[in-house]
C-alpha positions as CSV (number, residue, x, y, z in Angstrom):
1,X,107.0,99.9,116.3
2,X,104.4,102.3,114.7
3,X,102.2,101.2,111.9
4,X,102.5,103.1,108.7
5,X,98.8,105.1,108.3
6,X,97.2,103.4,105.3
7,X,93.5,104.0,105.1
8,X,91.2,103.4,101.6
9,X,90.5,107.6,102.0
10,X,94.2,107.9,101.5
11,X,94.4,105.7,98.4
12,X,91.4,107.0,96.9
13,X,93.1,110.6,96.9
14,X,96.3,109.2,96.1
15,X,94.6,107.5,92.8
16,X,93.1,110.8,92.0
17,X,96.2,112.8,92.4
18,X,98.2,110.8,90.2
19,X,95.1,111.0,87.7
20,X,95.2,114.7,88.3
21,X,99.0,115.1,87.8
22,X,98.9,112.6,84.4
23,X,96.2,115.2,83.0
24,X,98.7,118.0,83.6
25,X,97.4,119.4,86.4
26,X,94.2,121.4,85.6
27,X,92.8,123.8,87.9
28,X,90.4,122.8,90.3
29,X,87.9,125.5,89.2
30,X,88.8,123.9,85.3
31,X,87.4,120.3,86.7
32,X,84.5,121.4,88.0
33,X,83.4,123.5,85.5
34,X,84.2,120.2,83.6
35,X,82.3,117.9,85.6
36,X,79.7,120.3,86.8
37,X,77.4,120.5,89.5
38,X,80.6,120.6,91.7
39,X,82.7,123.2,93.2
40,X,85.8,123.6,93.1
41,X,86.4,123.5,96.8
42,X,85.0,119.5,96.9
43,X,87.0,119.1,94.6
44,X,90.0,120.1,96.1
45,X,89.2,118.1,98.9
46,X,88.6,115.2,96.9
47,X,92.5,115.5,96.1
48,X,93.3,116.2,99.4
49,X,91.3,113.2,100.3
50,X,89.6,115.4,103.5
51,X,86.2,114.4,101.4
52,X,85.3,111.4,100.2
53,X,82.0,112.0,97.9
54,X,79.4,109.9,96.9
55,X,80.5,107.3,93.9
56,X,78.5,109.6,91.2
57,X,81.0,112.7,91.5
58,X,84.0,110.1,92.2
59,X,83.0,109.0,88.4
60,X,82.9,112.3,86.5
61,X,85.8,113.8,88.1
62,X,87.9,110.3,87.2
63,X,86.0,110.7,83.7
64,X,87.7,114.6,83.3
65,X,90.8,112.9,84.6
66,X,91.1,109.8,82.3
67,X,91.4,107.6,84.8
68,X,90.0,103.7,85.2
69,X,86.5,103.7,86.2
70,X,86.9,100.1,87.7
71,X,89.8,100.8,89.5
72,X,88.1,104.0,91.4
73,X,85.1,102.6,92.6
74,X,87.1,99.3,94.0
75,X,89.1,102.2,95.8
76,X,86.0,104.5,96.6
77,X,83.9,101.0,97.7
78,X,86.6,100.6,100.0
79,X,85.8,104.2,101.7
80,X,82.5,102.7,102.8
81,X,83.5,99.7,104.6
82,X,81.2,97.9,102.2
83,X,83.0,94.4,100.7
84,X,82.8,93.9,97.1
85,X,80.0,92.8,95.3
86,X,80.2,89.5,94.4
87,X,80.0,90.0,91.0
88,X,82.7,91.9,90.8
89,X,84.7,90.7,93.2
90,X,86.4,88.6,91.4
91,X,87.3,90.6,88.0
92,X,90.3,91.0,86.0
93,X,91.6,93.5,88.5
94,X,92.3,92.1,91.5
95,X,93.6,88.0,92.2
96,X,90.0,86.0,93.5
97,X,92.0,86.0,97.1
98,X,92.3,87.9,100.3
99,X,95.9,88.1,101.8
100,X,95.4,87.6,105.8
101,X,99.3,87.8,106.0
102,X,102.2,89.1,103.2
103,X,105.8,89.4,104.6
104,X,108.0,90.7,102.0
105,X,111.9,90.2,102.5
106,X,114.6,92.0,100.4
107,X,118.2,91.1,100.6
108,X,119.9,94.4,98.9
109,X,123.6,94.4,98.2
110,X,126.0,96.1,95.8
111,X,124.8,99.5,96.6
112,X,121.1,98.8,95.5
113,X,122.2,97.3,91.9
114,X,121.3,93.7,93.6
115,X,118.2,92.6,95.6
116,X,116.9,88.7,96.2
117,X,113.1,89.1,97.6
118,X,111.0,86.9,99.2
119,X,107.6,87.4,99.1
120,X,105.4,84.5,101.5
121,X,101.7,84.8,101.0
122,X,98.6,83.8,103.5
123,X,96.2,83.3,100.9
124,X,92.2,83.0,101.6
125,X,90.4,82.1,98.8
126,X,87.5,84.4,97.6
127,X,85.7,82.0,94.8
128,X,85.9,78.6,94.5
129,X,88.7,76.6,91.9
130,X,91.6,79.1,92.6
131,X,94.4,77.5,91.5
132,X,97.1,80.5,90.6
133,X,98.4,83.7,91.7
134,X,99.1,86.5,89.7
135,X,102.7,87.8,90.5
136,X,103.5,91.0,89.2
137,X,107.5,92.3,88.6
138,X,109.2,94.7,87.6
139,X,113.4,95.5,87.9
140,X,113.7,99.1,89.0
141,X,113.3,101.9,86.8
142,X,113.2,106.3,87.1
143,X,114.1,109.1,87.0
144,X,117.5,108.5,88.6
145,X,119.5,105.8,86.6
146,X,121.6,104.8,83.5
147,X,121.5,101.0,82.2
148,X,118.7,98.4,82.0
149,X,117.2,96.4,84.6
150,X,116.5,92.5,85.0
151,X,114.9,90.3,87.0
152,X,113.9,86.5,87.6
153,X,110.9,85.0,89.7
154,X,111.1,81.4,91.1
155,X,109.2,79.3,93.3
156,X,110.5,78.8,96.9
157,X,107.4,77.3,98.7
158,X,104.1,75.3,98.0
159,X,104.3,76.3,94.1
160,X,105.4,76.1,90.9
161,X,105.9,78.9,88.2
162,X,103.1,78.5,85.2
163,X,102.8,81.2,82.4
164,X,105.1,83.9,82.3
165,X,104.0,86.8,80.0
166,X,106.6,89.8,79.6
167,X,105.1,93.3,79.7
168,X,106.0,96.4,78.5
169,X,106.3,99.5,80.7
170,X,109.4,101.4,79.5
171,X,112.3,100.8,77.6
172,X,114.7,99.9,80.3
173,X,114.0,97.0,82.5
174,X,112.6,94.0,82.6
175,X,108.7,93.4,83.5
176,X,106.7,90.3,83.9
177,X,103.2,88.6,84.9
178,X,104.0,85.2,86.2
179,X,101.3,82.7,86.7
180,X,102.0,80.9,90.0
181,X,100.4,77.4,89.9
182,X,99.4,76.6,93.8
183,X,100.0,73.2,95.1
184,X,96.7,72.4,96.0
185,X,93.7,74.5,94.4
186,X,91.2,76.1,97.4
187,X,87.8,76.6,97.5
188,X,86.1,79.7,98.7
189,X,87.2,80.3,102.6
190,X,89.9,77.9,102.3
191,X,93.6,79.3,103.4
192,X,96.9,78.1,101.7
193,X,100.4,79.3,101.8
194,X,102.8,80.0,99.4
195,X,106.6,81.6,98.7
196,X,107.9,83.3,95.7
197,X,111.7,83.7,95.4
198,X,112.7,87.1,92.6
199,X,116.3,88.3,91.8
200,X,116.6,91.6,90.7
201,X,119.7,93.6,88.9
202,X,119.4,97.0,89.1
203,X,120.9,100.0,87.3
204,X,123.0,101.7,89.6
205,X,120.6,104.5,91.5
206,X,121.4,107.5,93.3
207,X,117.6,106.8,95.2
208,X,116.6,103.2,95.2
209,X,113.5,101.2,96.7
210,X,111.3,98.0,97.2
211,X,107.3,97.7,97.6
212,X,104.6,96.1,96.7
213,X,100.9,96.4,95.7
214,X,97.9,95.0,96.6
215,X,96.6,92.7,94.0
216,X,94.2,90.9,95.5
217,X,90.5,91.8,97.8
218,X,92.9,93.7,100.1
219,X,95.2,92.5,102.9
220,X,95.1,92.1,106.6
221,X,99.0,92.7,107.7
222,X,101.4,93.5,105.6
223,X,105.2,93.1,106.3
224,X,108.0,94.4,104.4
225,X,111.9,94.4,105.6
226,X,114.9,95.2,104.1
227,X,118.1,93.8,104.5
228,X,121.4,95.7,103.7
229,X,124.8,94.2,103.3
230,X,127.4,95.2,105.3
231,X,128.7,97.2,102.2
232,X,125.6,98.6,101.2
233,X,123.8,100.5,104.2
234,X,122.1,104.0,103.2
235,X,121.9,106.9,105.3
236,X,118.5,107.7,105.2
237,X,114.9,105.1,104.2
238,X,111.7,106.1,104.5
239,X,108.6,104.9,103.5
240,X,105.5,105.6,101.4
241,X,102.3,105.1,100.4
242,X,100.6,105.4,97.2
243,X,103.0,107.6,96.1
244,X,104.2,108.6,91.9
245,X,107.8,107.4,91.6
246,X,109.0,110.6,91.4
247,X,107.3,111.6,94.8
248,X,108.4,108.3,96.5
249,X,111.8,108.9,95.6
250,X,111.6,112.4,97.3
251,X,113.2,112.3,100.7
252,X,110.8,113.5,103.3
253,X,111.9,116.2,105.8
254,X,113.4,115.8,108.9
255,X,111.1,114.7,111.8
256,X,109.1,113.0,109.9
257,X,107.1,110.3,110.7
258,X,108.2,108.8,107.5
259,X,111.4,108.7,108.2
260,X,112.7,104.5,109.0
261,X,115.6,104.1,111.4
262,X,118.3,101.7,110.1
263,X,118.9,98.9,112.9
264,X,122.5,97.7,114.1
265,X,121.6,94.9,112.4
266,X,121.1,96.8,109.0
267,X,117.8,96.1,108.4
268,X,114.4,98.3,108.5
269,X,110.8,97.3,108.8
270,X,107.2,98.6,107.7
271,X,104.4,96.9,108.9
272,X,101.4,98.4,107.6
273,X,97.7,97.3,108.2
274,X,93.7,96.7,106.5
275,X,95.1,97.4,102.9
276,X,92.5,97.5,100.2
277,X,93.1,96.7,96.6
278,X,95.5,98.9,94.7
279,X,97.3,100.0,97.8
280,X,101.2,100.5,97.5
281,X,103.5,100.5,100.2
282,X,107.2,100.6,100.4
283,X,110.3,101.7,101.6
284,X,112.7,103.8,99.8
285,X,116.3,104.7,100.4
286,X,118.8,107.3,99.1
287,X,122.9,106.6,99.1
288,X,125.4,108.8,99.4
289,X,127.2,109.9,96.0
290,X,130.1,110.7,97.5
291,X,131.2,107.4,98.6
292,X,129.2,105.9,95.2
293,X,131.6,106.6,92.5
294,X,129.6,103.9,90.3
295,X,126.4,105.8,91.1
296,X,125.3,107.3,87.8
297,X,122.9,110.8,88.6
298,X,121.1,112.8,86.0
């Protein structure tokens, strides 16, 4: 099975594409006249991600482009094979752990409007005194659906659910940071394990998918499968990474290496590889409307 390409380069000039599109596109010749000092041919490879420059003109161009100046140099540290400092390894960003393994399992039914996920985490603490886990969900949103979104996280294994603070992305859907309380708090090097259990209800989607993101130091192996019922099997999935909703949902071209093959057993897998933090990785799906009456498109 072939590992979906995820390399910090990548999700560098992923984070500074979706910066670049958010500002409205500007010329490349308008950024570095902007920045200065710059051409405009580094920095079209900087969005291309061919060129990975020295931190200083990572942080004017993210500067021009609005973007979060902690957020780009964990990405742009990444690029150097260089591990956090510790000082700032352990900020508001990113969860004080490293995930060695995080298998992520999605039982989707009722053409996409239903999913139950399990999540199991490999945790290896990073500081000393970490008793929690920052889970971060959301029920799906987009471009592609009518109705509101809801969804519920419990504990399955080796926790118990803490805080829960909604948050506001949109109008439709539900959104939540839950605290999850760890059995037993680790010190720094110390591993635990623990499962988190989320039901999801979906608006009914024309394109539908699951992910995650990195929220931690990074991850070792990452794991995600999908499990259709017998009523609900797509034609086509694919995967993505580091991708604007509106670009994940876009169905790549035929050949591609993005493209998932659904098994007999209607399920598809991504394994993916040496994530950093911030890396997003998923697989998306589309249905066919002609056999989705209940589908709502616009």
């Amino acid at each position: 099975m072939e590992v979906v390409p995820v390399t910090p380069e990548e999700l560098l000039a992923s984070a500074l594409r979706k910066l670049h599109l958010k500002a409205g596109k500007p010329s490349t010749r308008k950024i570095a006249g902007g920045v200065g000092g710059v051409s405009h041919t580094t920095v079209n490879e900087m969005l291309r991600g061919s060129r990975v420059p020295a931190w200083e003109l990572v942080e004017k161009v993210g500067r021009f482009l609005e973007g979060d100046e902690s957020e780009l140099r964990t990405l742009w540290m990444a690029t150097q094979k260089t591990p956090l400092p510790r000082g700032e390894a352990h900020n508001d960003l990113w969860d004080p752990v490293y995930l060695d393994r995080l298998v992520v399992t999605s039982f989707v039914s009722g053409k996409g409007t239903r999913e139950v996920r399990t999540v199991e985490r490999w945790i290896r603490a990073t500081s000393d005194g970490v008793d929690r886990f920052r889970v971060r969900a959301a029920a799906l949103q987009g471009i592609s659906h009518a109705g509101s979104g809801r969804v519920n996280v419990e504990p399955y294994l080796n926790c118990t659910i803490g805080k829960v603070k909604p948050v506001k992305i949109s109008e439709e859907g539900d959104a939540w940071l839950v605290d999850v309380l760890l059995a037993v708090p680790l010190d720094e090097g110390e591993y635990g394990f623990f499962a988190t259990r989320s039901r999801y209800a979906h608006p009914a989607r024309f394109t539908s998918y699951t992910e995650t993101t990195i929220t931690c130091q990074g991850a070792r192996e990452v794991l995600i499968r999908v499990q259709f019922s017998s009523d609900s099997v797509p034609p086509k999935c694919w995967s993505y990474v580091g991708s604007s909703e509106i670009d994940m949902q876009e169905e790549p071209p035929a050949g591609s290496r993005r493209i998932l093959p659904v098994s007999s057993s209607r399920y598809v897998d991504l394994p993916a590889r040496s994530l950093p933090p911030g890396a997003r990785v998923g697989v998306a799906w589309k249905w066919d409307p002609t056999n989705s009456p209940e589908l709502v498109v616009r």
